[in-house]
BAKEVO-620295 format. One record per atom (N, C-alpha, C, O, CB): x, z, y; residue number from 0. Coordinates in nm, 4 decimals. Glycine has a CB too. Layout:
% residues N
[[X Z Y] NUM]
...
***
This chain:
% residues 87
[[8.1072 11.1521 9.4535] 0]
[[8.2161 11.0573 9.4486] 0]
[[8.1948 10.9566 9.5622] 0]
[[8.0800 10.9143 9.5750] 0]
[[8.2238 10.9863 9.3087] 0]
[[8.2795 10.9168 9.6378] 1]
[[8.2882 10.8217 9.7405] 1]
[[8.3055 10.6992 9.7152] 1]
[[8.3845 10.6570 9.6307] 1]
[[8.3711 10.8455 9.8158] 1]
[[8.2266 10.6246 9.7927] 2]
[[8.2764 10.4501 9.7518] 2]
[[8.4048 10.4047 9.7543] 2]
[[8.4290 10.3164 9.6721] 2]
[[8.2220 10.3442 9.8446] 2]
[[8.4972 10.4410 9.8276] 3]
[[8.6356 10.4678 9.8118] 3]
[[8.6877 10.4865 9.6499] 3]
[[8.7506 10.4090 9.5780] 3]
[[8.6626 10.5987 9.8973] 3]
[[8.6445 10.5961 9.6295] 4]
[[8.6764 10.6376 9.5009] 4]
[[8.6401 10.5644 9.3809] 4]
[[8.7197 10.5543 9.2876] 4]
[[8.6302 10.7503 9.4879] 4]
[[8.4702 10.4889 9.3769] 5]
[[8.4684 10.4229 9.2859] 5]
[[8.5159 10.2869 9.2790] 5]
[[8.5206 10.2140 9.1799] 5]
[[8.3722 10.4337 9.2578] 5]
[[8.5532 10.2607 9.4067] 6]
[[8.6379 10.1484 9.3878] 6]
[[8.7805 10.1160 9.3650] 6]
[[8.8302 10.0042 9.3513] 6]
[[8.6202 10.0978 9.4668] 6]
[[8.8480 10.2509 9.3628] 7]
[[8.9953 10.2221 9.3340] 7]
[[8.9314 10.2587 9.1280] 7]
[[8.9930 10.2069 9.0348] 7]
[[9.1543 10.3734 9.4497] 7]
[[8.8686 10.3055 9.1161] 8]
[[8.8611 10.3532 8.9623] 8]
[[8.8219 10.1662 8.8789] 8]
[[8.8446 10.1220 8.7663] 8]
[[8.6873 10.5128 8.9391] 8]
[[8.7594 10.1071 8.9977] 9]
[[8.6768 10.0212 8.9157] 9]
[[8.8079 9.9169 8.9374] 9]
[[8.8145 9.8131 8.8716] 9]
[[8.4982 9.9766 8.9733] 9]
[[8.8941 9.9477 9.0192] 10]
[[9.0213 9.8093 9.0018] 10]
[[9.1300 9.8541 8.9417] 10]
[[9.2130 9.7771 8.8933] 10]
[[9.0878 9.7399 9.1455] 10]
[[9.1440 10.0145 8.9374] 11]
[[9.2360 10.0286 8.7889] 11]
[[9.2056 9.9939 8.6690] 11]
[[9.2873 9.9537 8.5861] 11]
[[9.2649 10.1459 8.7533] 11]
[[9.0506 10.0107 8.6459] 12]
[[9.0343 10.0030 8.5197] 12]
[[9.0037 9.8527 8.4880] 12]
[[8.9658 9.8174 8.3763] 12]
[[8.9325 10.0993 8.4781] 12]
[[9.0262 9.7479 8.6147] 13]
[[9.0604 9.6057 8.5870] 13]
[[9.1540 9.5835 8.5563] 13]
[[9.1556 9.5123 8.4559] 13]
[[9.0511 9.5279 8.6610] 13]
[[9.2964 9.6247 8.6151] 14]
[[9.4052 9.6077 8.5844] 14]
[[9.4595 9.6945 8.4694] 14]
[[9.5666 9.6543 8.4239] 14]
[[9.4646 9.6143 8.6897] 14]
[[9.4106 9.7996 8.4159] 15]
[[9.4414 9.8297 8.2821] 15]
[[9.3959 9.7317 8.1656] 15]
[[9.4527 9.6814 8.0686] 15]
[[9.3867 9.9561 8.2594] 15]
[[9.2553 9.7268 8.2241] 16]
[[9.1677 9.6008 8.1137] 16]
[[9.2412 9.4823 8.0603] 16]
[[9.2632 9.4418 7.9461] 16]
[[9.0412 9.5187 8.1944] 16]
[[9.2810 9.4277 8.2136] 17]
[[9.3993 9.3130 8.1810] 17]
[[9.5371 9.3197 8.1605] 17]
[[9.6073 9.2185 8.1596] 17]
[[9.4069 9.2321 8.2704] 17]
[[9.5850 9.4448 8.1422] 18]
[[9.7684 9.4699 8.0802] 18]
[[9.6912 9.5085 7.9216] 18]
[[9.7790 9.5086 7.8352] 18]
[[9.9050 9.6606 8.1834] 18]
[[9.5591 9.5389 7.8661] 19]
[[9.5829 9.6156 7.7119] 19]
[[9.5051 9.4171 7.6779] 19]
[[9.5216 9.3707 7.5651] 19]
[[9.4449 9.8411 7.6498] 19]
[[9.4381 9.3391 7.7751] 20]
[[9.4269 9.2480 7.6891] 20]
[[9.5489 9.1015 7.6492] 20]
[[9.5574 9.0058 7.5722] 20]
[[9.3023 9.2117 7.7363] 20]
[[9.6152 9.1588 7.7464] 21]
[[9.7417 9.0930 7.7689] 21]
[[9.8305 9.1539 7.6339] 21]
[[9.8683 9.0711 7.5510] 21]
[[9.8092 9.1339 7.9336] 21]
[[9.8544 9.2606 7.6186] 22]
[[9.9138 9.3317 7.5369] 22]
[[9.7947 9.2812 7.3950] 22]
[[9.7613 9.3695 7.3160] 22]
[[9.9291 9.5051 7.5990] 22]
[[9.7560 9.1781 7.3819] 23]
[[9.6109 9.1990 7.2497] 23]
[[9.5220 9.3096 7.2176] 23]
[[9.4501 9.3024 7.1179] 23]
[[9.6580 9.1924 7.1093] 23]
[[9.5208 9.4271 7.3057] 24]
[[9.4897 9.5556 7.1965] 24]
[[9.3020 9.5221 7.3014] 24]
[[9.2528 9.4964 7.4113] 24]
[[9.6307 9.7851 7.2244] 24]
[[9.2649 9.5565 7.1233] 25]
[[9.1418 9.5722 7.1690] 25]
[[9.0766 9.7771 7.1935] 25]
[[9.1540 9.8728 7.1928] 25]
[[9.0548 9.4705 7.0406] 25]
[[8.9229 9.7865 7.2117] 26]
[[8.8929 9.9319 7.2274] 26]
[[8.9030 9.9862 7.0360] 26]
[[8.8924 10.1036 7.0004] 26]
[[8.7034 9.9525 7.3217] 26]
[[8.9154 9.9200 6.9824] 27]
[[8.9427 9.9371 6.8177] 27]
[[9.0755 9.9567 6.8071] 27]
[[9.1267 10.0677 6.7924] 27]
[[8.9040 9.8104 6.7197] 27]
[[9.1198 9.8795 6.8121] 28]
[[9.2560 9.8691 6.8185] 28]
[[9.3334 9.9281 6.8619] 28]
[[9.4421 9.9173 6.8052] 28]
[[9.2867 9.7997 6.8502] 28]
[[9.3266 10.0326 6.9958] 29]
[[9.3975 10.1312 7.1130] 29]
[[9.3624 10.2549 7.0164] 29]
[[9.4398 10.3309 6.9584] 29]
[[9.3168 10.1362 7.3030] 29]
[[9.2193 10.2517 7.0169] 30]
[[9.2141 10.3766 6.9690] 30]
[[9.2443 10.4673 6.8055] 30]
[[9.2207 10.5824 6.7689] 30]
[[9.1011 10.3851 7.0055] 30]
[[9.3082 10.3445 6.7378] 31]
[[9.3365 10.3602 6.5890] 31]
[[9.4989 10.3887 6.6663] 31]
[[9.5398 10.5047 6.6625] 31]
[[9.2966 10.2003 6.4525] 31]
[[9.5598 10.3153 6.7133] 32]
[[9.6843 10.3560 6.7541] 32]
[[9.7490 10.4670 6.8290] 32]
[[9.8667 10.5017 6.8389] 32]
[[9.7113 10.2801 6.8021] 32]
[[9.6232 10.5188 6.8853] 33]
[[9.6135 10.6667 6.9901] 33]
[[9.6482 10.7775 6.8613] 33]
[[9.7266 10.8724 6.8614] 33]
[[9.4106 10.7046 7.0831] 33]
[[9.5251 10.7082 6.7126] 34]
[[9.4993 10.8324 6.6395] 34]
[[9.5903 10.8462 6.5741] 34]
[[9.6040 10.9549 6.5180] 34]
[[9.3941 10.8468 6.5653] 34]
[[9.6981 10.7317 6.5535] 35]
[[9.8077 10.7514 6.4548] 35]
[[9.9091 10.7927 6.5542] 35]
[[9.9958 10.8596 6.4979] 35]
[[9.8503 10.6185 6.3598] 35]
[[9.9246 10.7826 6.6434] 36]
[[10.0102 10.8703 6.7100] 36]
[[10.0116 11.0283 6.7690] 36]
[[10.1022 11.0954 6.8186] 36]
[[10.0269 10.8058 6.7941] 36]
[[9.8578 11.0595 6.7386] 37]
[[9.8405 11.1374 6.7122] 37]
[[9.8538 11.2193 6.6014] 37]
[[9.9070 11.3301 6.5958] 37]
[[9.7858 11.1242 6.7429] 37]
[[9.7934 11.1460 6.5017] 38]
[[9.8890 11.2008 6.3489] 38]
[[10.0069 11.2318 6.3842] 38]
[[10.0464 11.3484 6.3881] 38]
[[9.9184 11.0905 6.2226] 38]
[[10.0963 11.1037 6.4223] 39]
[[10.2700 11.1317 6.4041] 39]
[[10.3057 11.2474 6.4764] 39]
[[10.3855 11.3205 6.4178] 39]
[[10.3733 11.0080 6.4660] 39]
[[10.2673 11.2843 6.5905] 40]
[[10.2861 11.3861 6.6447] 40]
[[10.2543 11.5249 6.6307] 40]
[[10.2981 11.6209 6.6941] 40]
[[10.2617 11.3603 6.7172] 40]
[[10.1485 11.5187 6.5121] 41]
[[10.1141 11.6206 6.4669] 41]
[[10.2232 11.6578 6.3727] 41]
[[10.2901 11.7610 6.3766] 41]
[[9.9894 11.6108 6.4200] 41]
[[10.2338 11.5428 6.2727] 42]
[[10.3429 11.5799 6.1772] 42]
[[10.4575 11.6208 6.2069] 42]
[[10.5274 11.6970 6.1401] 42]
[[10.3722 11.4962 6.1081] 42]
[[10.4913 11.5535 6.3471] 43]
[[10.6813 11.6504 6.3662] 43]
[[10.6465 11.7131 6.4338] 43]
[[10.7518 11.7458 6.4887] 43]
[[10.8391 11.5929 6.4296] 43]
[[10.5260 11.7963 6.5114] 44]
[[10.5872 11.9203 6.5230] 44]
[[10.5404 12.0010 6.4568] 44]
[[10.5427 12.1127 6.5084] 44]
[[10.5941 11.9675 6.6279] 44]
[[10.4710 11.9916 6.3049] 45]
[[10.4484 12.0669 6.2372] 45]
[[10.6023 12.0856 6.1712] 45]
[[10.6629 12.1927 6.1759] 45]
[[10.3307 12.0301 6.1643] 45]
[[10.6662 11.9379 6.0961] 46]
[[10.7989 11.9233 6.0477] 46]
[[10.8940 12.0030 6.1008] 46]
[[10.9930 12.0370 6.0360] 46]
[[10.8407 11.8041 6.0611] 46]
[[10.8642 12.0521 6.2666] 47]
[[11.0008 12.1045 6.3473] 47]
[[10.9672 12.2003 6.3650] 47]
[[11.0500 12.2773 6.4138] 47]
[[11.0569 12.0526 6.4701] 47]
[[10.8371 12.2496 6.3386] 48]
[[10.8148 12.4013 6.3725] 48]
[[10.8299 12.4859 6.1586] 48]
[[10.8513 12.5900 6.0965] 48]
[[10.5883 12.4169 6.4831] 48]
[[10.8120 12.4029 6.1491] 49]
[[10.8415 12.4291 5.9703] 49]
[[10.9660 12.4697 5.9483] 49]
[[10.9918 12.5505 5.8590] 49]
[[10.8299 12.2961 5.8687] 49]
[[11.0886 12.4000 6.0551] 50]
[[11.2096 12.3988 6.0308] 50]
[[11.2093 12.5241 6.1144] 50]
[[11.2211 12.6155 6.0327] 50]
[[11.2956 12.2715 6.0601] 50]
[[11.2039 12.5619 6.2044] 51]
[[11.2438 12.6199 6.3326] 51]
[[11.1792 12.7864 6.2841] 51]
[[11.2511 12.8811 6.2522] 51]
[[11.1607 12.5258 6.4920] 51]
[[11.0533 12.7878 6.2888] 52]
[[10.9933 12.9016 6.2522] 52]
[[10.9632 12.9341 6.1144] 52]
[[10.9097 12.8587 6.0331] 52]
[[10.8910 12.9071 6.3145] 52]
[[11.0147 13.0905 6.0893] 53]
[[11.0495 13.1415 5.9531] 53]
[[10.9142 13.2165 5.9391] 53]
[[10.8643 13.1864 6.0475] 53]
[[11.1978 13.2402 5.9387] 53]
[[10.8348 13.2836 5.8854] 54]
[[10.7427 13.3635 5.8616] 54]
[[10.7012 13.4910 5.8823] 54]
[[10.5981 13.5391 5.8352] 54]
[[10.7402 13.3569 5.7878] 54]
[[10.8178 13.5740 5.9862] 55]
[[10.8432 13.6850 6.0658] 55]
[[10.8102 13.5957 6.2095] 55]
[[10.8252 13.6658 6.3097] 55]
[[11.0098 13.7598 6.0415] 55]
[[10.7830 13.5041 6.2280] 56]
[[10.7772 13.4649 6.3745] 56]
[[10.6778 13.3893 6.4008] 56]
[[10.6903 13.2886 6.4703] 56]
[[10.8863 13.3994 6.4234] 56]
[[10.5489 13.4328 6.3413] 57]
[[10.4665 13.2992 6.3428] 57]
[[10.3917 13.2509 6.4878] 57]
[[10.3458 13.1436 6.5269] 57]
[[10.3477 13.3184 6.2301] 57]
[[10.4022 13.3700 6.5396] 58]
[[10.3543 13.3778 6.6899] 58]
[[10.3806 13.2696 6.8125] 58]
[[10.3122 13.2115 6.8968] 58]
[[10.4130 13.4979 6.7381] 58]
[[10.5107 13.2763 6.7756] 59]
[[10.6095 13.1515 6.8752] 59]
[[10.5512 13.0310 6.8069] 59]
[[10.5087 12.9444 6.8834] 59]
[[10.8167 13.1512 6.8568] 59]
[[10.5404 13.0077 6.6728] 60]
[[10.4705 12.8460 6.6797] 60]
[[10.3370 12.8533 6.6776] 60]
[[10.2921 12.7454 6.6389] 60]
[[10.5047 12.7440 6.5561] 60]
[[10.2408 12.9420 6.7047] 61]
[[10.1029 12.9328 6.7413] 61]
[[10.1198 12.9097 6.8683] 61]
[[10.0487 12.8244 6.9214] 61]
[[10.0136 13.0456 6.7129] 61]
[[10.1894 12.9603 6.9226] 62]
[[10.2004 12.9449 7.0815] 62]
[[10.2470 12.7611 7.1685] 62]
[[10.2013 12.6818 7.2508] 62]
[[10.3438 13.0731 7.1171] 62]
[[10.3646 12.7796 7.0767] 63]
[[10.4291 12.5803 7.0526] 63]
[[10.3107 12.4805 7.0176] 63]
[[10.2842 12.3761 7.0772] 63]
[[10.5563 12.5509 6.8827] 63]
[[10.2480 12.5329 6.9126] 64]
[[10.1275 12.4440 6.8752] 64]
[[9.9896 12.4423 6.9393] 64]
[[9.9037 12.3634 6.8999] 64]
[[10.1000 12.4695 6.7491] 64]
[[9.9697 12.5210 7.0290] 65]
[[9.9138 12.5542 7.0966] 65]
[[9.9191 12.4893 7.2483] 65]
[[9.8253 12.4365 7.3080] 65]
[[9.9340 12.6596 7.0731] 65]
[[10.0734 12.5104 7.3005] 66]
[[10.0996 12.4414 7.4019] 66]
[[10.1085 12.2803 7.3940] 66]
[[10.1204 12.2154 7.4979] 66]
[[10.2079 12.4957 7.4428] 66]
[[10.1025 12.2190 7.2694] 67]
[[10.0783 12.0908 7.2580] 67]
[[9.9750 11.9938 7.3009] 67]
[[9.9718 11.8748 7.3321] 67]
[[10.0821 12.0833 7.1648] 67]
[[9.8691 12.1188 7.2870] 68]
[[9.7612 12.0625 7.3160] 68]
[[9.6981 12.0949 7.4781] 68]
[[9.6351 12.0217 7.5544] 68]
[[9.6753 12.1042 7.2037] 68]
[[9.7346 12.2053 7.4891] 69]
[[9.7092 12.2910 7.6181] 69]
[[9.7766 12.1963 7.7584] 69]
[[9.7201 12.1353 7.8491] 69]
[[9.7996 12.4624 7.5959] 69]
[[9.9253 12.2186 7.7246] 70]
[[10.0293 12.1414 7.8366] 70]
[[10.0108 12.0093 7.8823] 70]
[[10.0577 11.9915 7.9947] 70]
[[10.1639 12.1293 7.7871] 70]
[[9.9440 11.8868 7.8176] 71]
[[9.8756 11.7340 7.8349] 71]
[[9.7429 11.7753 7.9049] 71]
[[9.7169 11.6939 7.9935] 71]
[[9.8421 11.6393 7.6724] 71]
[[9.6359 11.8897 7.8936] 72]
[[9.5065 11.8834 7.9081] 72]
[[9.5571 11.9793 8.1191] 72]
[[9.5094 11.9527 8.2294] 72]
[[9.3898 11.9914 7.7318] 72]
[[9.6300 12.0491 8.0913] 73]
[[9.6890 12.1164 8.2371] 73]
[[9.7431 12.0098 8.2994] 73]
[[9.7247 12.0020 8.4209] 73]
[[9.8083 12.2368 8.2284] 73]
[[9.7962 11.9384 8.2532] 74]
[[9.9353 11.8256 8.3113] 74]
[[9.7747 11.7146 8.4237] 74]
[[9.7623 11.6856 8.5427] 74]
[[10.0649 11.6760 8.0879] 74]
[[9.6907 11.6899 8.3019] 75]
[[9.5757 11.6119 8.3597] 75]
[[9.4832 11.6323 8.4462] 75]
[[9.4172 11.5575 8.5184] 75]
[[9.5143 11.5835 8.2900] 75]
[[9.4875 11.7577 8.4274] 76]
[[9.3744 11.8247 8.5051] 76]
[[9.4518 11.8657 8.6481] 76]
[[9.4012 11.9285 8.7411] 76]
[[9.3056 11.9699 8.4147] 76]
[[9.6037 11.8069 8.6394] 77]
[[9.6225 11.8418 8.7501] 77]
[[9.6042 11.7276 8.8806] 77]
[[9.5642 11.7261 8.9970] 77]
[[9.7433 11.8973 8.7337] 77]
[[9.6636 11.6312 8.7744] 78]
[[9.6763 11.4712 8.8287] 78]
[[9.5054 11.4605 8.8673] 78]
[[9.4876 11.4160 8.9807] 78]
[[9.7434 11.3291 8.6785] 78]
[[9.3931 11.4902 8.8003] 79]
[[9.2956 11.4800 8.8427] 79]
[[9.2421 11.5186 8.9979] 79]
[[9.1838 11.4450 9.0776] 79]
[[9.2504 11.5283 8.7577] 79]
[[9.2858 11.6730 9.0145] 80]
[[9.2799 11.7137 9.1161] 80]
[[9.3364 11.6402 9.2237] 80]
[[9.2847 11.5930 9.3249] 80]
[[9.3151 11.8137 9.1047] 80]
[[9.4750 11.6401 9.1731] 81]
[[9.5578 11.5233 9.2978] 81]
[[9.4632 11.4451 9.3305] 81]
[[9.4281 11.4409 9.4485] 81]
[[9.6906 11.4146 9.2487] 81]
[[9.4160 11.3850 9.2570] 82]
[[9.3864 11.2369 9.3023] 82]
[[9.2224 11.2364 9.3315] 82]
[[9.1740 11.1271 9.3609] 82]
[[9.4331 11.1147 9.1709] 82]
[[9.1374 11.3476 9.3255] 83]
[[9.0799 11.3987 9.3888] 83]
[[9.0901 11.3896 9.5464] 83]
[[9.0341 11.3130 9.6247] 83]
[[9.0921 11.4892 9.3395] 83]
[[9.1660 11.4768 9.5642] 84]
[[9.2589 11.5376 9.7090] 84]
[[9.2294 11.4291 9.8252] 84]
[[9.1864 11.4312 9.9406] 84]
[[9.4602 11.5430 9.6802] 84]
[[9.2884 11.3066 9.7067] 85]
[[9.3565 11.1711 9.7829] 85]
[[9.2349 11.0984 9.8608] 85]
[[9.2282 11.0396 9.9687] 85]
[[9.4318 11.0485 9.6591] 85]
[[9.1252 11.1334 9.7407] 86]
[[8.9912 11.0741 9.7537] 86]
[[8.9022 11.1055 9.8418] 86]
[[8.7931 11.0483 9.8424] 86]
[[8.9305 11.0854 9.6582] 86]
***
């Protein structure tokens, strides 16, 4: 990693520091709200794949439920690279 690099990481993660303490949220606090939104999101697309997929098709929502988790971890790993690149 380049000094470059650890220094744009170390002034984002100032200016994140100061928008979540601005916002009140503490590292307790973010991360109880990460997990319940994580819940919630679990629940509708379990709710919409409940609705959507009948029991002849279970494939397509292993695949949906699957890509839930898959499509955020690709999406990141791409932005990572980018910004890699940049670095």
């Amino acid at each position: 990693m380049s000094f470059g690099t650890l220094l744009r990481l170390l002034f984002a993660s100032l200016v994140v520091g100061l928008v979540l303490a601005w916002l009140d949220l503490t590292p307790d606090n973010l991360l109880e709200r990460i997990t319940a939104a994580l819940v919630w999101a679990t629940d509708m697309v379990r709710a919409l794949l409940g609705d959507l997929v009948d029991s002849g098709s279970d494939l397509i929502g292993y695949v949906l439920m699957g890509a839930v988790v898959v499509i955020p971890i690709w999406l990141l790993s791409q932005l990572w690279r980018a910004l890699r690149r940049k670095g």
